[in-house]
Backbone as CSV, one residue per row, in Angstrom:
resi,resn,N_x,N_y,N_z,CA_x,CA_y,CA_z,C_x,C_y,C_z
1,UNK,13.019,-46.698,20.455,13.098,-46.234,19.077,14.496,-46.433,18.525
2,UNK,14.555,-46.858,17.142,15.879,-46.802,16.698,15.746,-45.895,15.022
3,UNK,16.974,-45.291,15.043,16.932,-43.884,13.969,18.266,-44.253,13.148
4,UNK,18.275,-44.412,12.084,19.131,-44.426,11.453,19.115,-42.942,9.659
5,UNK,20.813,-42.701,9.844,20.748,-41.765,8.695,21.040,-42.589,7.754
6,UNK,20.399,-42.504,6.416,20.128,-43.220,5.194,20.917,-41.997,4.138
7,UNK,22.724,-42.014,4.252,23.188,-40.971,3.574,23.052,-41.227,2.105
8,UNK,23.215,-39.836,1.502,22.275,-39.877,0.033,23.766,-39.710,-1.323
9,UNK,24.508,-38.697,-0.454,25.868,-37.908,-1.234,26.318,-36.925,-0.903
10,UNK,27.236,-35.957,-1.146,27.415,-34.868,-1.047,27.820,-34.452,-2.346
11,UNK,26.715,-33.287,-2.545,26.782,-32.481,-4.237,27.181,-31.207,-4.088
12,UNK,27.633,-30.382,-5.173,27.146,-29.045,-5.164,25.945,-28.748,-5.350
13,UNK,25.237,-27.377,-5.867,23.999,-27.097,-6.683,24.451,-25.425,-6.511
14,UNK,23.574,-24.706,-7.624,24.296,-23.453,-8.100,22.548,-23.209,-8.438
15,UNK,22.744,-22.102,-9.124,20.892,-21.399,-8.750,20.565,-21.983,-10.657
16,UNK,20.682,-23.325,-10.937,19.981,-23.745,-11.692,19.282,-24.928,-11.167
17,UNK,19.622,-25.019,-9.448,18.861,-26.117,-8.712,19.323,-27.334,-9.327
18,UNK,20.724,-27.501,-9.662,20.833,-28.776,-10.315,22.064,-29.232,-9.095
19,UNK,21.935,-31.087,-9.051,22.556,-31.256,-7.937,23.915,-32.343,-8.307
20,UNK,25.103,-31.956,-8.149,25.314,-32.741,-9.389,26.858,-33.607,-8.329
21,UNK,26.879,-34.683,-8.174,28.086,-34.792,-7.161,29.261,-34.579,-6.576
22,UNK,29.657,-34.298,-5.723,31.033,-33.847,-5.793,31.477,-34.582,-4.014
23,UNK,32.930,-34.745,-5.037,33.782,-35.835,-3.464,34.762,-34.836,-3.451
24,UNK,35.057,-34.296,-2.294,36.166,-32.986,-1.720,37.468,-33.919,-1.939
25,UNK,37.664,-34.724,-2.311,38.796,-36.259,-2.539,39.362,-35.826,-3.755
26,UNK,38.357,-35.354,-5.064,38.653,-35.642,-5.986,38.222,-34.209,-6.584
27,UNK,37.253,-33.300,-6.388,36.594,-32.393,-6.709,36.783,-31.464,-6.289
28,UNK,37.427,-30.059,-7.062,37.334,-28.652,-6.641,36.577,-27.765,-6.457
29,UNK,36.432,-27.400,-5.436,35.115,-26.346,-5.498,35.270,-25.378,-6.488
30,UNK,36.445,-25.042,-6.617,36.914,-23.865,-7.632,36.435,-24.052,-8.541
31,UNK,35.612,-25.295,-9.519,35.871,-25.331,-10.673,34.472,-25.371,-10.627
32,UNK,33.596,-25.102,-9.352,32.301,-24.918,-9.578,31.696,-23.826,-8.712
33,UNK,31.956,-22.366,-9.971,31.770,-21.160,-8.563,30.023,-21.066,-8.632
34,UNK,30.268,-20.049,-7.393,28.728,-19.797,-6.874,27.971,-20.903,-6.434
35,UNK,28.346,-22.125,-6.239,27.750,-23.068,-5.814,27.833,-23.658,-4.001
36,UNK,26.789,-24.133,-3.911,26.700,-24.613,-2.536,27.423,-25.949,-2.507
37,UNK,27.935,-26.363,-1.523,28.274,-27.837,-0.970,27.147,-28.974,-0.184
38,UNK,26.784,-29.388,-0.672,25.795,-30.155,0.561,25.895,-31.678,0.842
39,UNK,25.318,-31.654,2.045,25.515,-33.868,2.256,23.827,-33.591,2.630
40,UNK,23.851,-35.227,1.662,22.297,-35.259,2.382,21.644,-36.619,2.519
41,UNK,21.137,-36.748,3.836,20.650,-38.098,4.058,19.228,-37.788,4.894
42,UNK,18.175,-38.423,4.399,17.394,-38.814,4.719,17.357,-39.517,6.036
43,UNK,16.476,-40.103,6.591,16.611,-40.917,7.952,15.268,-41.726,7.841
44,UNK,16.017,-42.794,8.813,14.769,-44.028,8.937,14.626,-43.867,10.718
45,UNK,13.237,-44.188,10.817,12.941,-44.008,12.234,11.848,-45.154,12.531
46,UNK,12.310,-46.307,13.391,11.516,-47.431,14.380,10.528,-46.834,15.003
47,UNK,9.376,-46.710,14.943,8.746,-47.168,17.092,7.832,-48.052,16.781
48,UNK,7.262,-48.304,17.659,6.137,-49.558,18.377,5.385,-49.910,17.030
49,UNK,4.877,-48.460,16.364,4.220,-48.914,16.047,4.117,-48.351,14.092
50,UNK,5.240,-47.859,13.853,5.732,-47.173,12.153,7.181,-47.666,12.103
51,UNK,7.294,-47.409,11.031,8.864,-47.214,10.051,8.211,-46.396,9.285
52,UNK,9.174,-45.378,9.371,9.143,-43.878,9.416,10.363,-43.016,8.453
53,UNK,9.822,-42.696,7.460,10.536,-41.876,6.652,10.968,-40.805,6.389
54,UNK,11.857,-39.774,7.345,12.067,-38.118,7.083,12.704,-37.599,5.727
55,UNK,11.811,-37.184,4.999,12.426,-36.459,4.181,12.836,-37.651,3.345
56,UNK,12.714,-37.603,1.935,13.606,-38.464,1.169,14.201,-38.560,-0.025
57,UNK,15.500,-37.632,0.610,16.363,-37.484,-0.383,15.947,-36.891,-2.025
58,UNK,17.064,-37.057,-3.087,17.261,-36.406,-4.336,16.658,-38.163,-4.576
59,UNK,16.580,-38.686,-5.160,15.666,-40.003,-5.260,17.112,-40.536,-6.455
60,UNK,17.742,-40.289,-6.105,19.159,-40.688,-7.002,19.142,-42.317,-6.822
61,UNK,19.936,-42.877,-8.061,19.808,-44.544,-8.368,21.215,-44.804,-7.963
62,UNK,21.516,-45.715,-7.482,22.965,-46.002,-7.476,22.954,-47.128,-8.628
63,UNK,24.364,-47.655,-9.111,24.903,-48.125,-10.510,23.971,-49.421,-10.842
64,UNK,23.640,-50.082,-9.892,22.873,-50.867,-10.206,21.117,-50.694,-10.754
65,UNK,20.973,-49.383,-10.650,19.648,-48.924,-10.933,18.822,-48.662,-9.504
66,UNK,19.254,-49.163,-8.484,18.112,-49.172,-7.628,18.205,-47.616,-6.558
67,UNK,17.609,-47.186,-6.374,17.061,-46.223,-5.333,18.284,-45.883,-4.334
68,UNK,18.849,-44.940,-4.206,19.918,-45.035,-3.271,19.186,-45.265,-1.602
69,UNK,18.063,-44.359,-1.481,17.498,-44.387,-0.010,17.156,-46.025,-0.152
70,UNK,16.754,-46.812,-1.003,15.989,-48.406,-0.687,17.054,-48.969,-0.182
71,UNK,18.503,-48.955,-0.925,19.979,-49.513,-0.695,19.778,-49.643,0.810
72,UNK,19.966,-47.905,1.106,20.474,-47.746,2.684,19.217,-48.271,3.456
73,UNK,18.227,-48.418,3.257,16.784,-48.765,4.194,17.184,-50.428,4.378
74,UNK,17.530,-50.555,2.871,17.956,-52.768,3.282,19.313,-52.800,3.720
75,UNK,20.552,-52.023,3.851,21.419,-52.219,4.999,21.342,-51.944,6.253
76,UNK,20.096,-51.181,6.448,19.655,-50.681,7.792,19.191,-51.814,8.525
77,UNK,18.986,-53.063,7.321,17.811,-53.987,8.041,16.558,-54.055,7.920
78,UNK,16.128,-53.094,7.083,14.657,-53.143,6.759,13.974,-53.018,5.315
79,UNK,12.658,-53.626,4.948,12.372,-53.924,3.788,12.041,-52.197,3.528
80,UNK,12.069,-51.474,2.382,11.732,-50.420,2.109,9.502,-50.332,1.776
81,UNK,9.487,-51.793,1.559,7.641,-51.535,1.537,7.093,-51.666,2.864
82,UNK,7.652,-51.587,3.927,7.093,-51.747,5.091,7.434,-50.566,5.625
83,UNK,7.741,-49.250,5.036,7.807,-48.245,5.197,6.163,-47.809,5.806
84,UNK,5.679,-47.021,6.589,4.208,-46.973,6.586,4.133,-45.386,6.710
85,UNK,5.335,-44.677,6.961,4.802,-43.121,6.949,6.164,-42.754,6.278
86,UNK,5.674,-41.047,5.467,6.759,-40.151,5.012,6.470,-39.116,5.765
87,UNK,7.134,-38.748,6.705,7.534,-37.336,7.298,7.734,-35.979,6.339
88,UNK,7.141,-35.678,5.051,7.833,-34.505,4.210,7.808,-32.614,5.725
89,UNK,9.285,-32.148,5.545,9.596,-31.242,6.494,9.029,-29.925,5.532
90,UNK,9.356,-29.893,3.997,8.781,-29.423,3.044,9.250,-29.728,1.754
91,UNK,8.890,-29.497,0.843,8.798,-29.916,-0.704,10.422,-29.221,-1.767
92,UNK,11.035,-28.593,-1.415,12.058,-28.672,-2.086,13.067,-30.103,-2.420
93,UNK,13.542,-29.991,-4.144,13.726,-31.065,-4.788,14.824,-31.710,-3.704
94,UNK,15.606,-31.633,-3.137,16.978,-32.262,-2.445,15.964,-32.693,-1.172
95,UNK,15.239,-32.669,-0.950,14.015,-33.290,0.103,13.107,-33.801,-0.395
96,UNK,12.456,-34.122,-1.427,11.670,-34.493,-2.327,11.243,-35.549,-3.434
97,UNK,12.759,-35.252,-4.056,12.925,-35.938,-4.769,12.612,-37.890,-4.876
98,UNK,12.907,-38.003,-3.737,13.278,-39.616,-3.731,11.470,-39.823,-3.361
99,UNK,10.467,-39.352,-3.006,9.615,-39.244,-3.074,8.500,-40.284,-4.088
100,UNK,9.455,-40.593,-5.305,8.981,-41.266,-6.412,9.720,-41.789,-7.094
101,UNK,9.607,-42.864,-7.600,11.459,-44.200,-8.189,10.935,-44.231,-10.042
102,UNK,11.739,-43.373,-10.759,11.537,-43.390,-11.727,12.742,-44.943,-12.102
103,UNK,11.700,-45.757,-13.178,12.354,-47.052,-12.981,12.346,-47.738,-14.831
104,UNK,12.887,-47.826,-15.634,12.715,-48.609,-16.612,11.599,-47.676,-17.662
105,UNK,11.503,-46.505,-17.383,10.640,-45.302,-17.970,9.445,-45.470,-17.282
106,UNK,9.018,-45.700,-15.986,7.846,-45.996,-15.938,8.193,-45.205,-14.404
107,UNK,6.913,-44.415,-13.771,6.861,-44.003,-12.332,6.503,-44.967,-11.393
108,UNK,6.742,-44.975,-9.901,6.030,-45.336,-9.085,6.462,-44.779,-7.836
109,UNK,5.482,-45.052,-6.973,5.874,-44.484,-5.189,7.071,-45.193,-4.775
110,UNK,7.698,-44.047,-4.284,8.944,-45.133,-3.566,9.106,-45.913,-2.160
111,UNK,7.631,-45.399,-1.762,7.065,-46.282,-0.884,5.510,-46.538,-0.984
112,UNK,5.380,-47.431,-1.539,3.834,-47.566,-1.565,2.905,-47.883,-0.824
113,UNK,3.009,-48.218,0.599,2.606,-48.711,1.478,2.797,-47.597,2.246
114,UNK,2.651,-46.209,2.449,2.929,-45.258,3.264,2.459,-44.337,2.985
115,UNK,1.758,-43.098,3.957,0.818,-42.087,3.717,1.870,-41.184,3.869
116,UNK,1.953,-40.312,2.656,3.240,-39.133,3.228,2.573,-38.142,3.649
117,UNK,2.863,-37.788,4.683,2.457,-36.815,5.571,2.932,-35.103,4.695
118,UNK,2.312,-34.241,4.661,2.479,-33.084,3.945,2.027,-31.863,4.028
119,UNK,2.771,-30.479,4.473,2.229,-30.134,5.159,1.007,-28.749,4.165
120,UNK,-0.269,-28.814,4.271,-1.023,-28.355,3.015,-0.589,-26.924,2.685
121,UNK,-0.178,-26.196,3.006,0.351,-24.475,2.822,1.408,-24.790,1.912
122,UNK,2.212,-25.772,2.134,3.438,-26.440,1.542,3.193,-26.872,0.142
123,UNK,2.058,-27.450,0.041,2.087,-28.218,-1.625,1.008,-27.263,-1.803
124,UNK,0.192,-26.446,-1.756,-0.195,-25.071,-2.058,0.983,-24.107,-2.694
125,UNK,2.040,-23.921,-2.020,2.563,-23.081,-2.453,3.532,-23.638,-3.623
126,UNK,3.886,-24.729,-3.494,4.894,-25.097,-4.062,4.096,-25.088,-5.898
127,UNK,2.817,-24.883,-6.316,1.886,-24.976,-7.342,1.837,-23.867,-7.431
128,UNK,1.493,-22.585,-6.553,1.325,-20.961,-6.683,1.894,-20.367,-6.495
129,UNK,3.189,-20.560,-6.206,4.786,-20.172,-6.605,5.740,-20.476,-7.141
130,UNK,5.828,-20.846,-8.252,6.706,-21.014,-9.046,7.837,-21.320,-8.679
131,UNK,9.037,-22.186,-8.644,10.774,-22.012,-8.338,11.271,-23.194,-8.709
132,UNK,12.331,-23.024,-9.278,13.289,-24.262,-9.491,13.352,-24.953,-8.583
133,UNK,13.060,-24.572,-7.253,13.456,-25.997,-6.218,12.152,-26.968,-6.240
134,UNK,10.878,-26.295,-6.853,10.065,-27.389,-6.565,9.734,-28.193,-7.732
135,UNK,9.821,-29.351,-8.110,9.471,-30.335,-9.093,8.068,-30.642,-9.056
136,UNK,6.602,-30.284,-9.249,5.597,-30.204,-9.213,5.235,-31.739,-9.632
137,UNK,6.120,-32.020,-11.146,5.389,-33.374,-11.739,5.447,-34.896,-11.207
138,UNK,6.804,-34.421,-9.829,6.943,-35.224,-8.494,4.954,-35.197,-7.615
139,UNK,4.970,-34.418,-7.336,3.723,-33.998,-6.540,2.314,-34.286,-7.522
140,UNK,2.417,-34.439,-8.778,1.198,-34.550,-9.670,0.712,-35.980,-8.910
141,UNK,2.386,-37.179,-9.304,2.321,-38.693,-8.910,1.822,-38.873,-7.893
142,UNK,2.122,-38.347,-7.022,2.184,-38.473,-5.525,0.176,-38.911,-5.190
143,UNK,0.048,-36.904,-5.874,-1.556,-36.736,-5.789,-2.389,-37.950,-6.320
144,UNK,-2.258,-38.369,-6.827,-2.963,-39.506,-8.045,-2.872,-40.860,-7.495
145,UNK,-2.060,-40.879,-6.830,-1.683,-42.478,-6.164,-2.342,-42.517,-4.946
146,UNK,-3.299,-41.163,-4.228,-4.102,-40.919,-3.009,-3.176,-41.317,-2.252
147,UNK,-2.001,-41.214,-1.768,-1.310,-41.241,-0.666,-0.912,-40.374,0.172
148,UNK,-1.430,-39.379,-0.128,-1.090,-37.772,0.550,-2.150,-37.562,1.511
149,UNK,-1.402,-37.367,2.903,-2.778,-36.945,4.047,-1.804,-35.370,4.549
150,UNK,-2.476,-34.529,4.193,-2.833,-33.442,4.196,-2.705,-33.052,6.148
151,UNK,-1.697,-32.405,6.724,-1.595,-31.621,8.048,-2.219,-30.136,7.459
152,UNK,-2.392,-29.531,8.829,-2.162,-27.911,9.419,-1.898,-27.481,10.098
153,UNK,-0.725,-25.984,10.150,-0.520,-25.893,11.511,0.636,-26.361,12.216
154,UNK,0.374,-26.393,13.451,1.308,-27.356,14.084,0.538,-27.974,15.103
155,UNK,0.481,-29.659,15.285,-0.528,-30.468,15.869,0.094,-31.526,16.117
156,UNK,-0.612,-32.351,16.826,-0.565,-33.683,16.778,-0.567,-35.189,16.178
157,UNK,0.043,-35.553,15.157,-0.519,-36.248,13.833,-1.048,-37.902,14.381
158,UNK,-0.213,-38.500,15.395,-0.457,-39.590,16.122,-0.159,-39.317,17.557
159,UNK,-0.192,-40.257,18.806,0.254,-40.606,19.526,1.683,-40.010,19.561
160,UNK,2.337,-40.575,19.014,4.073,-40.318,18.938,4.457,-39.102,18.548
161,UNK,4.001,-39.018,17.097,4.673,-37.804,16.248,3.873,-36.395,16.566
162,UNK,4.385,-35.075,16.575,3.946,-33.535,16.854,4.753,-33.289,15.305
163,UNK,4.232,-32.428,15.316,4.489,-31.304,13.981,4.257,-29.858,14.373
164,UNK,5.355,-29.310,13.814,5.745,-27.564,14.465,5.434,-27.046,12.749
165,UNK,4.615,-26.156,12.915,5.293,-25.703,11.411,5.918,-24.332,12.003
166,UNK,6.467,-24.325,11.660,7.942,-23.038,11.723,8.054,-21.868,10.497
167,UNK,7.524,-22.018,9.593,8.348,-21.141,8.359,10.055,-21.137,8.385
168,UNK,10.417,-19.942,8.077,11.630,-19.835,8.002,12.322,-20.087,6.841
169,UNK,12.757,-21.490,6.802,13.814,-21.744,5.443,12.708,-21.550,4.563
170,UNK,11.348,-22.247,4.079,10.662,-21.835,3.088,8.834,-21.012,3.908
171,UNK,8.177,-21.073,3.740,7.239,-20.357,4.315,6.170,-21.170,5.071
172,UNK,6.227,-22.469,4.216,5.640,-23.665,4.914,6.273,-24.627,5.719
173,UNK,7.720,-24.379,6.112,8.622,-25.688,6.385,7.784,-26.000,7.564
174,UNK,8.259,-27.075,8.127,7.898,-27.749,9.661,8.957,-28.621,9.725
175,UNK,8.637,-29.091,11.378,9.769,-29.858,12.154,9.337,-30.695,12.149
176,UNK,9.330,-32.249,13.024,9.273,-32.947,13.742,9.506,-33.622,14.984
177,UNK,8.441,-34.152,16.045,9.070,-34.616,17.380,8.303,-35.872,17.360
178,UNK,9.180,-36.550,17.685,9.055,-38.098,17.588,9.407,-38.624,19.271
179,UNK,7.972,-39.148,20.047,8.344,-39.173,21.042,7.916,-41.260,21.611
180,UNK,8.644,-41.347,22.522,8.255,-42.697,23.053,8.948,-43.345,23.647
181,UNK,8.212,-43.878,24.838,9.375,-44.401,26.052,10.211,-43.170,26.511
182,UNK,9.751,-41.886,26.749,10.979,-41.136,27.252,11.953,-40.852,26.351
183,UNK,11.850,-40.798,24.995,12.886,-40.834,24.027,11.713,-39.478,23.434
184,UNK,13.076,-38.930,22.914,12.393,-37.774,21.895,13.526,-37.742,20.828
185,UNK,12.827,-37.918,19.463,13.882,-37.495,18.615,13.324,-36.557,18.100
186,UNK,14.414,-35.184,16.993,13.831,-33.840,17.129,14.501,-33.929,15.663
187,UNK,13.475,-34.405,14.410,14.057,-33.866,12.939,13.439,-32.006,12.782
188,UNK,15.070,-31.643,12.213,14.753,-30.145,12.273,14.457,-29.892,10.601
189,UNK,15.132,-30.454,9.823,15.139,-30.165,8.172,16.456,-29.025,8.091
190,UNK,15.467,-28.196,7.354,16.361,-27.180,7.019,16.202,-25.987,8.222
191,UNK,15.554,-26.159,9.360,15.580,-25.207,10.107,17.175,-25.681,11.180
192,UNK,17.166,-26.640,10.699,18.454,-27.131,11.509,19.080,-28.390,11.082
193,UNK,20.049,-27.924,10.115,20.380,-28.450,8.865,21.674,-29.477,9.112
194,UNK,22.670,-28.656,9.984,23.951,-28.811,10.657,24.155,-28.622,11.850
195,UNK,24.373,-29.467,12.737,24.953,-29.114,13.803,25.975,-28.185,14.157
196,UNK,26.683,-27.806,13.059,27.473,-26.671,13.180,26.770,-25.387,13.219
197,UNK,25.573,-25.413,12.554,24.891,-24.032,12.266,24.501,-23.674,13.701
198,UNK,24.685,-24.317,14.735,24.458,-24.217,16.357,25.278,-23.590,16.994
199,UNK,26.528,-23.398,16.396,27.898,-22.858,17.100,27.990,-21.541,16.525
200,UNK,26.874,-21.278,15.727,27.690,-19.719,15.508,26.122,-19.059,14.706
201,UNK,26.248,-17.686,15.018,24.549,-17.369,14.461,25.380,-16.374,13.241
202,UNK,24.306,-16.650,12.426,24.402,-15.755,10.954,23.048,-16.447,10.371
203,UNK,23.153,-15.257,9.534,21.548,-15.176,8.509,21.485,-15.705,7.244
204,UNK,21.390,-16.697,6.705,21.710,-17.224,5.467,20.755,-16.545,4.559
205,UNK,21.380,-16.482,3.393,20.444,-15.772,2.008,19.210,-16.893,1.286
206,UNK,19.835,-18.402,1.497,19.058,-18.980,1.058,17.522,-19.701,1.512
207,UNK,17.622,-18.654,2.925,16.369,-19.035,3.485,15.190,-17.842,2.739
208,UNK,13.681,-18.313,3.221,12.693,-17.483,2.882,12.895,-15.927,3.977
209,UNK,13.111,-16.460,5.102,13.300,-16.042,6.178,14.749,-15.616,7.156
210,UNK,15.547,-15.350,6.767,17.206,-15.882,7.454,17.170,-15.303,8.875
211,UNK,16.317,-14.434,9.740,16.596,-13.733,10.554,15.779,-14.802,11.367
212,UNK,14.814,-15.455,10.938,13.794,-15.687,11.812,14.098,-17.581,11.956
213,UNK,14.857,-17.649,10.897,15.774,-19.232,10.740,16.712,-19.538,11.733
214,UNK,17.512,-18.463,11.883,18.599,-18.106,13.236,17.790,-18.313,14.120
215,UNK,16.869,-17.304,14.461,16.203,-17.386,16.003,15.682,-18.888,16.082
216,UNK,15.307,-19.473,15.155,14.620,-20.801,15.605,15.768,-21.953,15.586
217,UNK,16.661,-21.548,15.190,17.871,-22.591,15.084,18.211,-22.299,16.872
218,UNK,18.409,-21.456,17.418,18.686,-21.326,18.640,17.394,-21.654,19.764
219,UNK,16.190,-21.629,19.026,15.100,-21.971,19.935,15.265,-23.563,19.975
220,UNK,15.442,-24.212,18.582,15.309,-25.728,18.809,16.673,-26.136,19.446
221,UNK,17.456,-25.646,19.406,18.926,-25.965,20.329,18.711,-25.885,21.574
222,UNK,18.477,-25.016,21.874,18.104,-24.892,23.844,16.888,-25.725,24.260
223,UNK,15.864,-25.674,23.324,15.214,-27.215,23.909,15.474,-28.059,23.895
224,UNK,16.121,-28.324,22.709,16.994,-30.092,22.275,18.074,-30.238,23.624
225,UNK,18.669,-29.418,24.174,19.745,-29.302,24.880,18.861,-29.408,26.554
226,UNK,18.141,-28.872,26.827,17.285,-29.201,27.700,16.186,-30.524,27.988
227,UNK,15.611,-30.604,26.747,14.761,-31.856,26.832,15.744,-33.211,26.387
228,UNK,16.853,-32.969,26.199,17.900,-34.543,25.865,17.602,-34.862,24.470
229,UNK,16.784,-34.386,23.887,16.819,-34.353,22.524,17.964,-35.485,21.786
230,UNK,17.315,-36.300,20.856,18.370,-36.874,19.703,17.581,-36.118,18.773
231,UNK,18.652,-35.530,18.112,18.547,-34.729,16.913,19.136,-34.846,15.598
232,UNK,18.176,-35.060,14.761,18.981,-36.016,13.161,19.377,-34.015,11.906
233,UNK,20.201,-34.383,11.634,20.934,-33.240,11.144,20.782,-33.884,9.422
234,UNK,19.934,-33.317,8.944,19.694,-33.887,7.821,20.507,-33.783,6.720
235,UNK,21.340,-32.682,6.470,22.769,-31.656,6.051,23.885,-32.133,6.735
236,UNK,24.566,-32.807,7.401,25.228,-32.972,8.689,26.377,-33.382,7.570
237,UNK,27.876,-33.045,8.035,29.016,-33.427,7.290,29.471,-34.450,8.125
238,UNK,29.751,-34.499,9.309,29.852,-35.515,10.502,28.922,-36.253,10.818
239,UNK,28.607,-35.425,11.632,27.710,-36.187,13.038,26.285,-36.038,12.771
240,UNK,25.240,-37.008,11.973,23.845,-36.969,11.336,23.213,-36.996,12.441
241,UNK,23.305,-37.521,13.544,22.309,-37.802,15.172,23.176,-38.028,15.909
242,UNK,22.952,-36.465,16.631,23.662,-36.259,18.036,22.575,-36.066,18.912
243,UNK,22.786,-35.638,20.122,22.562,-34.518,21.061,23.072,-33.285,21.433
244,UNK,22.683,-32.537,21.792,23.035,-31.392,22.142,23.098,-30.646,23.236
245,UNK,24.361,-29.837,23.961,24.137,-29.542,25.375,24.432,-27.840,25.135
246,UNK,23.721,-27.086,26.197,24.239,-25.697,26.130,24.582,-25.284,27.277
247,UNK,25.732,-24.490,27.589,26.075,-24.287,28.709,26.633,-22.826,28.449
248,UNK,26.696,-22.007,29.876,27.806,-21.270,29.695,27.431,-20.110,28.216
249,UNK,26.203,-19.904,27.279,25.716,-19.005,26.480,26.501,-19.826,25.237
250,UNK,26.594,-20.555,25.432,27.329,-21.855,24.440,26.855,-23.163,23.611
251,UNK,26.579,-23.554,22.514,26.014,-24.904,22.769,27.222,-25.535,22.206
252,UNK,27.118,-27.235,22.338,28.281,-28.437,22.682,27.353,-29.469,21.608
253,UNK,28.057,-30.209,21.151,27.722,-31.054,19.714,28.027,-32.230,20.442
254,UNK,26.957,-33.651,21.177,27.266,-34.639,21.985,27.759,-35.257,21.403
C-alpha cells in the first residue's frame, strides 16, 4: 500500500464555521480571537485493488481554479477520476467540503467515478440536526448523482477496509482500518486528529463527546502502538503519517 497526505492549508475558523486562511509567517492569531488554528489534509490511499479517498478536505480552488485536493492527487502521481472510493469519517464542512467541485457556476462530483462511502446515522443527522458545520446542499448533490453507499455500525465494507463507528467528536463519526500484505493503516479523523493529542489527555469542548474522545484517542494509540499501525493524522502540523510506540505509560510519535 502506498498513502499519501494531500495537504489542504492551515486556517483559522471561529463559531461562524467559516474557514478562512492563515500562515503563522504572516498572520496573527491575535487579530483573530476565539478562533481555532487548523491544518488540513485529506489523504490518498493505493492497494491492489482502490485509490482511496479519506475525507476530502474544504474543497478550496487554488489560483488557477482547480481543486486543491485534484492538484495534490496529480503530484501524488495519480489521475483524480480513477479515484474509486471516498472514505467520509463524518460530514462536517472542513471534511466535506471538497466532496463536490463547484466550477464555472455549475456543480459536479469531485470524483465521479467513486462510491463515497457514508456512514447512514451520519447524513441522518447531519439533515435532523441542524449546525453550521454541516453544508446539507453539499449532500443534496452528492444524493442525486446515486453515488452514496450507505454503511452501519461498525463492519466490514471490503476485503481490506473495516469501519469502527466510534461517536465521540460528532455522534456518528467513524474510523478506518485499511489492511493488506501485513500493512495496516489506521485513519482516525477527528477522533485522532494530531499526533500530539497522544502526548497529553484533556477533554476538548469541541467534541460531541470530549470525555469519551480522550478515552478513544488512547484506545486507538495503544493499538496503533501495538499492532505497528501507520496512522494518517488528518489535523497533523508535522508529521501527517507516522507510527506510534507506547512505552513506559507513555506514547512516542515514530
Amino acid at each position: 500500500m502506498k498513502a499519501f497526505a494531500l495537504y489542504e492549508g492551515s486556517y483559522s475558523v471561529d463559531n461562524s464555521k467559516t474557514f478562512i486562511p492563515f500562515d503563522p509567517v504572516i498572520h496573527n492569531p491575535k487579530d483573530r480571537p476565539a478562533s481555532l488554528f487548523v491544518y488540513v489534509q485529506p489523504f490518498l490511499v493505493e492497494t491492489g485493488n482502490d485509490l482511496i479517498i479519506l475525507d476530502t478536505g474544504l474543497g478550496f480552488q487554488n489560483e488557477q481554479g482547480e481543486l486543491i485536493i485534484h492538484e495534490n492527487i496529480r503530484k501524488a502521481g495519480y489521475d483524480p477520476a480513477d479515484v474509486s472510493l471516498v472514505l467520509m469519517s463524518h460530514l462536517h464542512f472542513d471534511h466535506a467540503g471538497g466532496m463536490i467541485n463547484h466550477s464555472d457556476g455549475k456543480l459536479s462530483l469531485s470524483f465521479p467515478n467513486a462510491e463515497y462511502v457514508i456512514q447512514r446515522g451520519e447524513w441522518e443527522a447531519a439533515y435532523s440536526k441542524p449546525s453550521r458545520s454541516y453544508k446539507t446542499e453539499i449532500f443534496d448533490f452528492v444524493q442525486r448523482s446515486g453515488s452514496v453507499h450507505f454503511i452501519e455500525e461498525s463492519g466490514q465494507f471490503n476485503r481490506e477496509i473495516a469501519f469502527e463507528l466510534t461517536g465521540g467528536h460528532c455522534e456518528y463519526h467513524q474510523v478506518f482500518l485499511i489492511r493488506e500484505d501485513e500493512e495496516t493503516i489506521f485513519f482516525g479523523a477527528d477522533i485522532l486528529p494530531e499526533p500530539e493529542q497522544l502526548l497529553r489527555k484533556f477533554i476538548a469542548k469541541y467534541d460531541f463527546d470530549g470525555r469519551k474522545s480522550m478515552e478513544l484517542r488512547q484506545e486507538y494509540g495503544k493499538r496503533a502502538a501495538e499492532e505497528h499501525w501507520d496512522c494518517l493524522f488528518y489535523h497533523a502540523k508535522s508529521k501527517a503519517i507516522a507510527k506510534v510506540a507506547y512505552e513506559n505509560d507513555a506514547f512516542r510519535i515514530v
